[in-house]
PDBQT receptor file of N, H, CA, C and O in Angstrom, charges set to zero:
ATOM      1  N   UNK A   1       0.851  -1.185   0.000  1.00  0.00    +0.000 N 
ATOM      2  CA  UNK A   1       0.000   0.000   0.000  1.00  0.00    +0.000 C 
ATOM      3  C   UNK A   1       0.888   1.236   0.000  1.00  0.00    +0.000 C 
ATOM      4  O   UNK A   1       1.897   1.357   0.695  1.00  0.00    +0.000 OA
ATOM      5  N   UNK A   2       0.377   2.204  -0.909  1.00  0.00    +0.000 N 
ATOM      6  H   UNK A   2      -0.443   2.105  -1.473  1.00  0.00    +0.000 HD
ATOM      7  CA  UNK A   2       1.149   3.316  -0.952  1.00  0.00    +0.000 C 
ATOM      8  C   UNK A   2       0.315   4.525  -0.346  1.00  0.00    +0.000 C 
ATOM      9  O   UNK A   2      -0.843   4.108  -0.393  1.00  0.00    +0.000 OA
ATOM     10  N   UNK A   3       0.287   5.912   0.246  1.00  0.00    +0.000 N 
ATOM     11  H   UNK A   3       1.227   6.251   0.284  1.00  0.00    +0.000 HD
ATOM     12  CA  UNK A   3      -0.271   7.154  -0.047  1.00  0.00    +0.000 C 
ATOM     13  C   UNK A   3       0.180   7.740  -0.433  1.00  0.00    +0.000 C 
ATOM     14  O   UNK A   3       1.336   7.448  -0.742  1.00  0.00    +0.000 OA
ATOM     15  N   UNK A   4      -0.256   8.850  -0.696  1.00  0.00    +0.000 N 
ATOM     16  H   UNK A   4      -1.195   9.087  -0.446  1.00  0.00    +0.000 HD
ATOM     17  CA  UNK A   4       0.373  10.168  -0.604  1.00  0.00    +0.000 C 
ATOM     18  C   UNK A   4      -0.394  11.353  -0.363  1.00  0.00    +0.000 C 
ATOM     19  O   UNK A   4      -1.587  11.126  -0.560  1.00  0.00    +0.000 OA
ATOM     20  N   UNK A   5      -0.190  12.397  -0.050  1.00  0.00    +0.000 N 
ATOM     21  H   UNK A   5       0.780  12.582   0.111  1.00  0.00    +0.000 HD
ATOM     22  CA  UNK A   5      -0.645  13.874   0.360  1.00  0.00    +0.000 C 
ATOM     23  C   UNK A   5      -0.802  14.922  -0.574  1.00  0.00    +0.000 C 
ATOM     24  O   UNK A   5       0.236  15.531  -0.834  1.00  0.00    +0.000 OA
ATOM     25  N   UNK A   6      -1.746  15.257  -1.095  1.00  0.00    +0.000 N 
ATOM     26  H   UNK A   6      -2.589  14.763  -0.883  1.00  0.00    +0.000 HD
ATOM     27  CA  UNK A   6      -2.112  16.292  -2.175  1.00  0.00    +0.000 C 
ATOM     28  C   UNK A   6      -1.987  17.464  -1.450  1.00  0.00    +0.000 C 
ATOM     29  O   UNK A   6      -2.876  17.882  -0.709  1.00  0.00    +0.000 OA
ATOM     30  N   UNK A   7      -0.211  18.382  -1.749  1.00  0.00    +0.000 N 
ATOM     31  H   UNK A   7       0.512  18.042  -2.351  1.00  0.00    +0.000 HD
ATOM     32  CA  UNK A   7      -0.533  19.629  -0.793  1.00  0.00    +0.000 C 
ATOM     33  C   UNK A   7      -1.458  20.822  -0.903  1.00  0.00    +0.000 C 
ATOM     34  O   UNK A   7      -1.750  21.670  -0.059  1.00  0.00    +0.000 OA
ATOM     35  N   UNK A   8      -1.877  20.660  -2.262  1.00  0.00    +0.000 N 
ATOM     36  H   UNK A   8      -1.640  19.971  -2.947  1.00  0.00    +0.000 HD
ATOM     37  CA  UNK A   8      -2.751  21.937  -2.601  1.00  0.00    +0.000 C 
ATOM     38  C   UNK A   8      -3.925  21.493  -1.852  1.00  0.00    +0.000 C 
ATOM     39  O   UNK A   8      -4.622  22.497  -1.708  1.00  0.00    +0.000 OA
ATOM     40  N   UNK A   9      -4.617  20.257  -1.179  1.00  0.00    +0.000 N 
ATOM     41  H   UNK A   9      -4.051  19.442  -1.296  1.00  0.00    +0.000 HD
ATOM     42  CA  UNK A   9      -5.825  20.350  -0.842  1.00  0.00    +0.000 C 
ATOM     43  C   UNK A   9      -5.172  20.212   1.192  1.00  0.00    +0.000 C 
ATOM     44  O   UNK A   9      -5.981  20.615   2.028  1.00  0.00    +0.000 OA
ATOM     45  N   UNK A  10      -4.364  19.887   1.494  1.00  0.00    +0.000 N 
ATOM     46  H   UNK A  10      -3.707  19.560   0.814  1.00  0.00    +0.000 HD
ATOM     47  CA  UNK A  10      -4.445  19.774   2.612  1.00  0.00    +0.000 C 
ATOM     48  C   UNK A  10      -4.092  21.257   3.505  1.00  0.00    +0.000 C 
ATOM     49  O   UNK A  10      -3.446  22.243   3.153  1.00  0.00    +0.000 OA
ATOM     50  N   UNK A  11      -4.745  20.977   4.689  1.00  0.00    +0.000 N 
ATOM     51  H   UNK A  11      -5.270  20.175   4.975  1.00  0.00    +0.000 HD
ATOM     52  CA  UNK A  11      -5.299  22.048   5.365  1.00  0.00    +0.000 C 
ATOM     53  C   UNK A  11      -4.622  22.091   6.865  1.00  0.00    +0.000 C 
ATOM     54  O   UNK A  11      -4.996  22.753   7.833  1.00  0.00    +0.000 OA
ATOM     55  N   UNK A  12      -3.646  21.293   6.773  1.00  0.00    +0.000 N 
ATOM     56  H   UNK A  12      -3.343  20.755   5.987  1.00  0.00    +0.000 HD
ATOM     57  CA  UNK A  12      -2.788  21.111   8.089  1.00  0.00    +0.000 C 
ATOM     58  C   UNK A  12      -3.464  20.759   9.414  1.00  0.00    +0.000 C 
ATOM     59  O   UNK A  12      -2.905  21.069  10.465  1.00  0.00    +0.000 OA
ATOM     60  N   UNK A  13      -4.846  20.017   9.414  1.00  0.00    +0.000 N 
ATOM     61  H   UNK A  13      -5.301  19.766   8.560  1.00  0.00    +0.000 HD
ATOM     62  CA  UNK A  13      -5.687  19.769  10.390  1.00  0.00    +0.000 C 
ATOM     63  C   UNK A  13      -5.090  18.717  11.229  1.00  0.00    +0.000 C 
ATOM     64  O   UNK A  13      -5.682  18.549  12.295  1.00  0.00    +0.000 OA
ATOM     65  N   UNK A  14      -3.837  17.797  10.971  1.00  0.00    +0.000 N 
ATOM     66  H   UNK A  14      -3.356  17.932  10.104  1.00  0.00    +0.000 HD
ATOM     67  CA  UNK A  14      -3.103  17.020  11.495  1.00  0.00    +0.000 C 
ATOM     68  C   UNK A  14      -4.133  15.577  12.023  1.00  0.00    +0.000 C 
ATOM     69  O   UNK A  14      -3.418  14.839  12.702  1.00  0.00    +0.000 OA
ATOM     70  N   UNK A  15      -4.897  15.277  11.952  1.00  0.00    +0.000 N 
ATOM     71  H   UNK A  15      -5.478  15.876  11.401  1.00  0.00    +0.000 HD
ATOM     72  CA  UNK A  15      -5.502  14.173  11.703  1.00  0.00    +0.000 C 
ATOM     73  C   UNK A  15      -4.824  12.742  11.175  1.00  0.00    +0.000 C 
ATOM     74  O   UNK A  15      -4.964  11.618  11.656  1.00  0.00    +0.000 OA
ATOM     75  N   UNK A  16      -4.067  13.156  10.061  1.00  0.00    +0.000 N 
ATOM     76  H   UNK A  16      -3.954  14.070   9.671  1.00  0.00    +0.000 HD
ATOM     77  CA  UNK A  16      -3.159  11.843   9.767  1.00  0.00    +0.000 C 
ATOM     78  C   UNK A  16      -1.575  11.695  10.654  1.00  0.00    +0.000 C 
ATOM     79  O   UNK A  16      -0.936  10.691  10.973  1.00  0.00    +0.000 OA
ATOM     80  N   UNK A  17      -1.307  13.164  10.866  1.00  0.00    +0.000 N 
ATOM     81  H   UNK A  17      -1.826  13.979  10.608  1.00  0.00    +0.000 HD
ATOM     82  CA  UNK A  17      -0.150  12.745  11.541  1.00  0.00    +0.000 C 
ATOM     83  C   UNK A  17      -0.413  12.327  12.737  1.00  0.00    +0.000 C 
ATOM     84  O   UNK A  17       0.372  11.503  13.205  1.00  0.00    +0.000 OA
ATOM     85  N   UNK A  18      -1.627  12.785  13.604  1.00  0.00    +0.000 N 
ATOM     86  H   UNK A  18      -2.265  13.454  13.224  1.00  0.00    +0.000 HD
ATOM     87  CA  UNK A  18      -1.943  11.830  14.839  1.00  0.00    +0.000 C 
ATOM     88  C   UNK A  18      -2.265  10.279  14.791  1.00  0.00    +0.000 C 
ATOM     89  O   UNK A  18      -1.923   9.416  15.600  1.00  0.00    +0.000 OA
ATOM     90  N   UNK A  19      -2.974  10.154  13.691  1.00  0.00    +0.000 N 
ATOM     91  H   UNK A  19      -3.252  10.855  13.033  1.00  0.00    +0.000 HD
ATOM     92  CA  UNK A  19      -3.536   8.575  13.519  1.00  0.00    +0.000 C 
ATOM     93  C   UNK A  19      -2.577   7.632  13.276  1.00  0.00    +0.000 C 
ATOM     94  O   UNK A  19      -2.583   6.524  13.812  1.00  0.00    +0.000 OA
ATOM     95  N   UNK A  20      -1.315   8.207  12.086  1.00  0.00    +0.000 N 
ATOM     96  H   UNK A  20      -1.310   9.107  11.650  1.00  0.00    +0.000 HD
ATOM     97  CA  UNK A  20      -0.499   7.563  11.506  1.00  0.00    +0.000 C 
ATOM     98  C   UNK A  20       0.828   7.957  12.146  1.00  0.00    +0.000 C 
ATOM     99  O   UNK A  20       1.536   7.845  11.145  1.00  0.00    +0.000 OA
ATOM    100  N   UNK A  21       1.573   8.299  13.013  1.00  0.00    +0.000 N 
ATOM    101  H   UNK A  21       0.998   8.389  13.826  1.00  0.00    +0.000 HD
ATOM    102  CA  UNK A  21       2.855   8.678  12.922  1.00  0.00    +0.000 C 
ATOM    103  C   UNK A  21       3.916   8.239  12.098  1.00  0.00    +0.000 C 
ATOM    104  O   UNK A  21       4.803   8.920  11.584  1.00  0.00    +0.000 OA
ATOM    105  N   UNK A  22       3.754   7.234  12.046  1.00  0.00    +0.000 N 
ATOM    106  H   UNK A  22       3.034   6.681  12.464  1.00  0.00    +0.000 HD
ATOM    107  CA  UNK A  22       4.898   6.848  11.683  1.00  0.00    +0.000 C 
ATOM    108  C   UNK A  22       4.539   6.592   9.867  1.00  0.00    +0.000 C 
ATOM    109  O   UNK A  22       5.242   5.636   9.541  1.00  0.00    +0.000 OA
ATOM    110  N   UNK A  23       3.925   6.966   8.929  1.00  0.00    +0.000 N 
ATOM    111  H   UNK A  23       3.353   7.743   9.193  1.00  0.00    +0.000 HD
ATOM    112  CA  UNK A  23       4.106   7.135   8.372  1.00  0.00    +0.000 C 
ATOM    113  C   UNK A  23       3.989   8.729   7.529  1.00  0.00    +0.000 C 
ATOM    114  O   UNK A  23       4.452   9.006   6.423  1.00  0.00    +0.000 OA
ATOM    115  N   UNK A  24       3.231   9.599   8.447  1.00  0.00    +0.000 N 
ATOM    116  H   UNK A  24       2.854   9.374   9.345  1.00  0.00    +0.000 HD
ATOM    117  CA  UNK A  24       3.090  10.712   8.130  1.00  0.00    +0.000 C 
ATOM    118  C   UNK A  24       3.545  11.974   9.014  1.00  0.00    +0.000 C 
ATOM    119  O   UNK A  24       3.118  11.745  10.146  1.00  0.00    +0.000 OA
ATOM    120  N   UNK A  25       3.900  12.620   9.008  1.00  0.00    +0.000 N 
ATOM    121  H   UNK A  25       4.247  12.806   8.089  1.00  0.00    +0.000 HD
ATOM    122  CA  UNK A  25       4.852  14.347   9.747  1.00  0.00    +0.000 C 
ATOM    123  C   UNK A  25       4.580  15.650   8.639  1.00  0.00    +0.000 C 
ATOM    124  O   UNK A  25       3.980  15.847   7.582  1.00  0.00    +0.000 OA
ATOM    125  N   UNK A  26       5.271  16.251   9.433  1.00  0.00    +0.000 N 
ATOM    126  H   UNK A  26       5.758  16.091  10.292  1.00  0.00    +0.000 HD
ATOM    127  CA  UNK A  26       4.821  18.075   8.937  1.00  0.00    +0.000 C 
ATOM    128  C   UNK A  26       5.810  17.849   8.142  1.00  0.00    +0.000 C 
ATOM    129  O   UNK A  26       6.588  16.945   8.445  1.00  0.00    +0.000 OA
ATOM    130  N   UNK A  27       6.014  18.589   6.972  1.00  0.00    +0.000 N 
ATOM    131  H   UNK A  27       5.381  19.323   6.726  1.00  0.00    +0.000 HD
ATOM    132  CA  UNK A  27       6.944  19.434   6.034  1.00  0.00    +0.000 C 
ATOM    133  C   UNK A  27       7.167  20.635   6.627  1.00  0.00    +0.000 C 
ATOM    134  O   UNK A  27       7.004  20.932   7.811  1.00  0.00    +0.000 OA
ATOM    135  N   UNK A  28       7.600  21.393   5.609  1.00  0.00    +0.000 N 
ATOM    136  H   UNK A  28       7.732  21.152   4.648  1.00  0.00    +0.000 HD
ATOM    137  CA  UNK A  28       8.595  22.381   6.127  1.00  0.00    +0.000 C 
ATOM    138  C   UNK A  28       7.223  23.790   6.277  1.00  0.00    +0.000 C 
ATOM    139  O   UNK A  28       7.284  24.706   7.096  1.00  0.00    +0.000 OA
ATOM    140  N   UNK A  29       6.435  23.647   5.560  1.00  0.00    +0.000 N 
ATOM    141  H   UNK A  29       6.386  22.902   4.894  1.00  0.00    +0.000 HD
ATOM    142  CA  UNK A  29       5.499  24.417   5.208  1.00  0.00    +0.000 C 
ATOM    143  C   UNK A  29       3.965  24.214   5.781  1.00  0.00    +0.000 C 
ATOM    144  O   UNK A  29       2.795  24.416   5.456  1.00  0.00    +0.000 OA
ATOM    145  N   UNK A  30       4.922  23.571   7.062  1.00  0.00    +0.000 N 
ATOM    146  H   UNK A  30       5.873  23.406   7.325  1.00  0.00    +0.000 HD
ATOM    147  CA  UNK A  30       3.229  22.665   8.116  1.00  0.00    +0.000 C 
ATOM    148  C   UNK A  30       2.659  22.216   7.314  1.00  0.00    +0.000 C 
ATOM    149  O   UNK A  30       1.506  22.620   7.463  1.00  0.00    +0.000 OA
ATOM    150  N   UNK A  31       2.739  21.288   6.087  1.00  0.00    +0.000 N 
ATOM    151  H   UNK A  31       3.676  20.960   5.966  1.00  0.00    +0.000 HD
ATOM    152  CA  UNK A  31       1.653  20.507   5.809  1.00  0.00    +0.000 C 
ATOM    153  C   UNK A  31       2.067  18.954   5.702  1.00  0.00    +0.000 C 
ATOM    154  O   UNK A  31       3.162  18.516   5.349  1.00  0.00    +0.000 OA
ATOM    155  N   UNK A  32       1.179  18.387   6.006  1.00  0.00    +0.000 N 
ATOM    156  H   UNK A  32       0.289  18.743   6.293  1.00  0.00    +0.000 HD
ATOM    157  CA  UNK A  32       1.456  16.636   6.330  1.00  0.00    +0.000 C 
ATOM    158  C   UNK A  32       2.070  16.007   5.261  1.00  0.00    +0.000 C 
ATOM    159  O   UNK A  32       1.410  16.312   4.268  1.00  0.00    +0.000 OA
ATOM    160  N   UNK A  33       3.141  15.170   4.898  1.00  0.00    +0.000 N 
ATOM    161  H   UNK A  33       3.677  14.923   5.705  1.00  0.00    +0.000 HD
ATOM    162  CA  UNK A  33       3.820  14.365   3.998  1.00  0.00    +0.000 C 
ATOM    163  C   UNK A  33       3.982  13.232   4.248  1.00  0.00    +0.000 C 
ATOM    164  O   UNK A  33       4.223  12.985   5.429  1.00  0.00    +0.000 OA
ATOM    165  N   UNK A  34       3.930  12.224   3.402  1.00  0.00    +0.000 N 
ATOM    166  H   UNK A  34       3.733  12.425   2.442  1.00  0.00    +0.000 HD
ATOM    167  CA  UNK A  34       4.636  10.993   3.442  1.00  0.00    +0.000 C 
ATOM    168  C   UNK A  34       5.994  10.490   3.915  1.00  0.00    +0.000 C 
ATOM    169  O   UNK A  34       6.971  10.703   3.197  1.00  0.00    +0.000 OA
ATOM    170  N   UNK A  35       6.095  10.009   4.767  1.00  0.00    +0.000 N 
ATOM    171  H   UNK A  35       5.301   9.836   5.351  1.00  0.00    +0.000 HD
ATOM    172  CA  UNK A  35       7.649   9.551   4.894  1.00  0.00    +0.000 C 
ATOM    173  C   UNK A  35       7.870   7.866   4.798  1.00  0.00    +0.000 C 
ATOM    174  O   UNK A  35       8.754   7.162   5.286  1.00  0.00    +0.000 OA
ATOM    175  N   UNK A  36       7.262   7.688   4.366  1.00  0.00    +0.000 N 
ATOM    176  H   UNK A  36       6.544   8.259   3.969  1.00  0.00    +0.000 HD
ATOM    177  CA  UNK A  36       7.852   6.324   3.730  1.00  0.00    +0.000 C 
ATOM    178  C   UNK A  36       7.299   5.830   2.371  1.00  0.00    +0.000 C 
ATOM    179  O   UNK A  36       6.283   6.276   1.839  1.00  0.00    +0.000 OA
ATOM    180  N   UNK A  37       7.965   5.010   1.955  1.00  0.00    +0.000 N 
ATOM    181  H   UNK A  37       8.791   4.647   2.387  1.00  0.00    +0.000 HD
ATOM    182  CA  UNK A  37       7.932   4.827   0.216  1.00  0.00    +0.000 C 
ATOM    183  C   UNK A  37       6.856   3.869   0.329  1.00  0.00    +0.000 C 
ATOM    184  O   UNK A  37       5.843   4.182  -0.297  1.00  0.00    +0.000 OA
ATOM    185  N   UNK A  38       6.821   2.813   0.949  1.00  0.00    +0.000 N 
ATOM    186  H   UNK A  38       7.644   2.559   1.457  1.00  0.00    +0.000 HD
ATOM    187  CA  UNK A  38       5.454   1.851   1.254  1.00  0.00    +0.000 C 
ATOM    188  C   UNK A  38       5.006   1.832   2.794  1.00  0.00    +0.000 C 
ATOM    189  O   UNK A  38       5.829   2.006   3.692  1.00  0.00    +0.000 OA
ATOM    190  N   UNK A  39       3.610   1.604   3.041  1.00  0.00    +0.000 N 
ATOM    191  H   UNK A  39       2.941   1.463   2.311  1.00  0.00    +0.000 HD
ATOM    192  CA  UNK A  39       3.118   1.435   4.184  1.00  0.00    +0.000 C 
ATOM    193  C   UNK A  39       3.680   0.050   4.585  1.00  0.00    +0.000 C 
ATOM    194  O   UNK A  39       3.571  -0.910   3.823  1.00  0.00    +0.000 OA
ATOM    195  N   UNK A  40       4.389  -0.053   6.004  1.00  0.00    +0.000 N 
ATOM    196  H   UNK A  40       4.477   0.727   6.622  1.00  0.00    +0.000 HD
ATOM    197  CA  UNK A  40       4.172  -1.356   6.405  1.00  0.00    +0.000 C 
ATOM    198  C   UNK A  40       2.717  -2.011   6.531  1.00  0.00    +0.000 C 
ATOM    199  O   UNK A  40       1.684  -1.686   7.117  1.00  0.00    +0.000 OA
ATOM    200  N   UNK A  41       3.081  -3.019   5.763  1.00  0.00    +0.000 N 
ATOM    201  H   UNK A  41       3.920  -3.283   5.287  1.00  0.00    +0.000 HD
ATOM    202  CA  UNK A  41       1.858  -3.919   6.079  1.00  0.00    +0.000 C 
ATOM    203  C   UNK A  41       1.130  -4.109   7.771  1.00  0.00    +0.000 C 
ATOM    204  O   UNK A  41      -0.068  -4.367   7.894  1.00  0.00    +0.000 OA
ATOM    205  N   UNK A  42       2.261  -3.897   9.255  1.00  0.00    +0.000 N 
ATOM    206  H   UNK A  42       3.234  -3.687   9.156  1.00  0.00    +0.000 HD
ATOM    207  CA  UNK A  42       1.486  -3.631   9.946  1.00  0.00    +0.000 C 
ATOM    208  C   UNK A  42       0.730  -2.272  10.582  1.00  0.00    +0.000 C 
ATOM    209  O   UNK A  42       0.183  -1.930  11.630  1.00  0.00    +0.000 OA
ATOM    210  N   UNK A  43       0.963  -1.883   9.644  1.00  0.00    +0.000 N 
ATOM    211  H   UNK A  43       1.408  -2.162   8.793  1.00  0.00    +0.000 HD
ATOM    212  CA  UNK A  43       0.706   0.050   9.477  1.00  0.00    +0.000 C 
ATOM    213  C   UNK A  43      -0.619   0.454   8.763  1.00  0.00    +0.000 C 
ATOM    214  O   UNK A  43      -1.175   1.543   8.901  1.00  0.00    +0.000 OA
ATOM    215  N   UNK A  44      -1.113  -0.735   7.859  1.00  0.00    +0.000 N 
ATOM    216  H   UNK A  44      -0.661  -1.620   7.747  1.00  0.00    +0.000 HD
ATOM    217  CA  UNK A  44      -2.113  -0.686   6.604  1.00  0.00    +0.000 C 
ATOM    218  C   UNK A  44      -3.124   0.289   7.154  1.00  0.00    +0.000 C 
ATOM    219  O   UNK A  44      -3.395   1.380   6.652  1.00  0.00    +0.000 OA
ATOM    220  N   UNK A  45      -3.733  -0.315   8.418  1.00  0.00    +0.000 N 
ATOM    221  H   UNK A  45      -3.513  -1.201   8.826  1.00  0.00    +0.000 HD
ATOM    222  CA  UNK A  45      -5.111  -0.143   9.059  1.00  0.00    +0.000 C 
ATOM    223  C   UNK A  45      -5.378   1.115   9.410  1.00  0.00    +0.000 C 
ATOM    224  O   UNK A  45      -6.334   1.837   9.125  1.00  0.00    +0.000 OA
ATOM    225  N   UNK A  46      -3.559   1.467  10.657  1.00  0.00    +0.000 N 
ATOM    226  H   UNK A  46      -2.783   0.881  10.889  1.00  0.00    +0.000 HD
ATOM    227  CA  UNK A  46      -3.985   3.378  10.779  1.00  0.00    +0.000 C 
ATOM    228  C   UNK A  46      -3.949   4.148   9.318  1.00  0.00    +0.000 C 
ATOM    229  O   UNK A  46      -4.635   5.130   9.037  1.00  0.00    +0.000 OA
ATOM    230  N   UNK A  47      -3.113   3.568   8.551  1.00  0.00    +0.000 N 
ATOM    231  H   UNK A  47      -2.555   2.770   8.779  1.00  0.00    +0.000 HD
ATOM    232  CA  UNK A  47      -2.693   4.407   7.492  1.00  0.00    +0.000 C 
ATOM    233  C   UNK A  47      -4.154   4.527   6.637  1.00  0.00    +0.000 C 
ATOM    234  O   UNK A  47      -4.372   5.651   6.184  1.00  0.00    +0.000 OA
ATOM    235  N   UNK A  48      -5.155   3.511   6.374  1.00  0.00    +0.000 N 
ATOM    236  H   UNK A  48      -4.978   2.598   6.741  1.00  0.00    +0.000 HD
ATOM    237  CA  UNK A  48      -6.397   3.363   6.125  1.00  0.00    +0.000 C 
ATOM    238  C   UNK A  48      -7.323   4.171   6.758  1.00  0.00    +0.000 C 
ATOM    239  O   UNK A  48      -8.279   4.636   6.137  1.00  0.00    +0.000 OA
ATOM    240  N   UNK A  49      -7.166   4.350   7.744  1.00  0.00    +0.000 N 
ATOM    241  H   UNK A  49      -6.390   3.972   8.249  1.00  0.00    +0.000 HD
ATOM    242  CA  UNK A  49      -7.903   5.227   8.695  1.00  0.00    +0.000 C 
ATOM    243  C   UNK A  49      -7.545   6.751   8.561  1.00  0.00    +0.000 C 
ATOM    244  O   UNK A  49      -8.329   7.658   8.284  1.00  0.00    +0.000 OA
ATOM    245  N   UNK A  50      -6.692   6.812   8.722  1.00  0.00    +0.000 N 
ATOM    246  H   UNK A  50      -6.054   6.075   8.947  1.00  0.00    +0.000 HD
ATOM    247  CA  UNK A  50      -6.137   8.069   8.188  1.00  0.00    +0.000 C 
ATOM    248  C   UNK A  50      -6.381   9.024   6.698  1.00  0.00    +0.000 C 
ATOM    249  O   UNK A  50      -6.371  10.255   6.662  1.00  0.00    +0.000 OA
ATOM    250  N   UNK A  51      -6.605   8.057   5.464  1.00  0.00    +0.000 N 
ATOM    251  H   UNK A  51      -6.613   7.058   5.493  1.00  0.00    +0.000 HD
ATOM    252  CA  UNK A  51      -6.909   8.019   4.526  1.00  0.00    +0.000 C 
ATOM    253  C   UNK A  51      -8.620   8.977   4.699  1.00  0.00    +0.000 C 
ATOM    254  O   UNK A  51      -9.015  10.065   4.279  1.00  0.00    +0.000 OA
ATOM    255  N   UNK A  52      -9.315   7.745   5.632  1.00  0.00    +0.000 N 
ATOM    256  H   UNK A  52      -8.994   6.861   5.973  1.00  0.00    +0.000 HD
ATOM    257  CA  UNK A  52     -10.576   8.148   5.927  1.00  0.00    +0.000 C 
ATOM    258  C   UNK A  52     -10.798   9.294   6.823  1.00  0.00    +0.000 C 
ATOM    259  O   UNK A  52     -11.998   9.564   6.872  1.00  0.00    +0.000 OA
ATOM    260  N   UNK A  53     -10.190   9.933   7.426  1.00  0.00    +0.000 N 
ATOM    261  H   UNK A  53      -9.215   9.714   7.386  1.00  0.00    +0.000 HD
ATOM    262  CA  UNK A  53     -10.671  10.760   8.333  1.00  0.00    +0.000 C 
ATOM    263  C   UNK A  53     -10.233  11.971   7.863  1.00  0.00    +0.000 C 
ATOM    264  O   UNK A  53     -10.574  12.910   8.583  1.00  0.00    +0.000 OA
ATOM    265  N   UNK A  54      -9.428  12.336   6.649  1.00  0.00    +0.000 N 
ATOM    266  H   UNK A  54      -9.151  11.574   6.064  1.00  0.00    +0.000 HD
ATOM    267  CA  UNK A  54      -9.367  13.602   6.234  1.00  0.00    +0.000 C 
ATOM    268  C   UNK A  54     -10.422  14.108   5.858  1.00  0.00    +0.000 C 
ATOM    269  O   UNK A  54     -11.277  13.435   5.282  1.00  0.00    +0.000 OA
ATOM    270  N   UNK A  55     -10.592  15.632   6.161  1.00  0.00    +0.000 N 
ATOM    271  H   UNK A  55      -9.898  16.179   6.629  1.00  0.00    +0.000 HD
ATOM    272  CA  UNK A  55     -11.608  16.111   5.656  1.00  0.00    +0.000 C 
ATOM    273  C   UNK A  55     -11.524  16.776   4.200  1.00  0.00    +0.000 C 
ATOM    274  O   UNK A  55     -12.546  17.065   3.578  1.00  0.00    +0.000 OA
ATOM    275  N   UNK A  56     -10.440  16.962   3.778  1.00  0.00    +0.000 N 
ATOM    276  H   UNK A  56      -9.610  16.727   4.282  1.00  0.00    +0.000 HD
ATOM    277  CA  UNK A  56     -10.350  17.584   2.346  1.00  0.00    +0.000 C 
ATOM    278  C   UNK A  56     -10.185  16.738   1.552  1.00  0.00    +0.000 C 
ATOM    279  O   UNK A  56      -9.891  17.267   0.480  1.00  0.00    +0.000 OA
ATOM    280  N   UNK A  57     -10.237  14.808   1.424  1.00  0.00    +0.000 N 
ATOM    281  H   UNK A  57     -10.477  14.378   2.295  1.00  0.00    +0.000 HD
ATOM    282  CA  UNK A  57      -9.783  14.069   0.842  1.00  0.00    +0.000 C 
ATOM    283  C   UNK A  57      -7.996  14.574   0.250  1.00  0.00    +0.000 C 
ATOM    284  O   UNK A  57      -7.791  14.299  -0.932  1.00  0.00    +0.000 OA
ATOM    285  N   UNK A  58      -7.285  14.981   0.704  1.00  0.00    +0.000 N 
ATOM    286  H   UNK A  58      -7.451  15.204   1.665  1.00  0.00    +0.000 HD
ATOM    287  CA  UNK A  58      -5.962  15.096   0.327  1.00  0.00    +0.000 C 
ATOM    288  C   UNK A  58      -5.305  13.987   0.168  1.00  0.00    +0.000 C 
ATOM    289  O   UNK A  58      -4.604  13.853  -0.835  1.00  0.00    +0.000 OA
ATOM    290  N   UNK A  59      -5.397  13.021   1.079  1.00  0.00    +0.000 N 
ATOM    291  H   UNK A  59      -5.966  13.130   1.894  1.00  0.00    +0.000 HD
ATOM    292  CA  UNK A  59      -4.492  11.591   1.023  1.00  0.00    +0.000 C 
ATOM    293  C   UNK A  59      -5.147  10.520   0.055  1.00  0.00    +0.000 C 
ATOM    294  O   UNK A  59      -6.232   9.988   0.288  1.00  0.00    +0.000 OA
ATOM    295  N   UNK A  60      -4.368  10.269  -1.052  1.00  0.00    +0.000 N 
ATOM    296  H   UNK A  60      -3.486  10.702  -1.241  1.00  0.00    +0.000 HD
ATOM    297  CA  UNK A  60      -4.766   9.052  -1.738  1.00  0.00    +0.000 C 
ATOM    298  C   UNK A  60      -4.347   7.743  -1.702  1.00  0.00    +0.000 C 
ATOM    299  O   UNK A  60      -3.140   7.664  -1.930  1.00  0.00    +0.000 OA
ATOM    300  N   UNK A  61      -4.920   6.616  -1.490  1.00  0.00    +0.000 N 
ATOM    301  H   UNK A  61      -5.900   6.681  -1.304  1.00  0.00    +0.000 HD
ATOM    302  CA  UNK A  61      -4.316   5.740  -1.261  1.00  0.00    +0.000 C 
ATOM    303  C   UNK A  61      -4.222   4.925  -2.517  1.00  0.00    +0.000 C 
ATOM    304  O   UNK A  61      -5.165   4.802  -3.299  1.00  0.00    +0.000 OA
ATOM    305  N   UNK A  62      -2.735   4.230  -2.719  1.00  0.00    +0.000 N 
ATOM    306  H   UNK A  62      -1.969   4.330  -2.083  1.00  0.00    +0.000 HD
ATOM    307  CA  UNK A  62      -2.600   3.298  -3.601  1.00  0.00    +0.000 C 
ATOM    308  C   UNK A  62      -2.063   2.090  -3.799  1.00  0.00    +0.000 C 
ATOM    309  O   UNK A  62      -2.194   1.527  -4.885  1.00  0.00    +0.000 OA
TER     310      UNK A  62
């Protein structure tokens, strides 16, 4: 499983970086990024969740 963060739609509400830490953190420009190239497989579920709880749909999952 991959995501990633669409910065033009995200809104820095931090929702994924709480749900997900460890695959998501601030950039330089407070907005949430990817930091890893694949989700660990035992990561799928927050990272899934995370996916879901944005409110601007910014994170796509793939």
């Amino acid at each position: 499983m991959r995501v990633e963060v669409d910065q033009d739609l995200c809104i820095s509400c931090g929702t994924c970086v709480d749900t997900c830490p460890e695959v998501f953190e601030w950039n330089d420009e407070d907005k949430a990024h990817v930091i890893v190239d694949e989700v660990p497989p035992e990561l799928e579920d927050q990272a899934h969740e995370a996916v879901e709880s944005c409110p601007t749909n910014a994170i796509s999952e793939y």
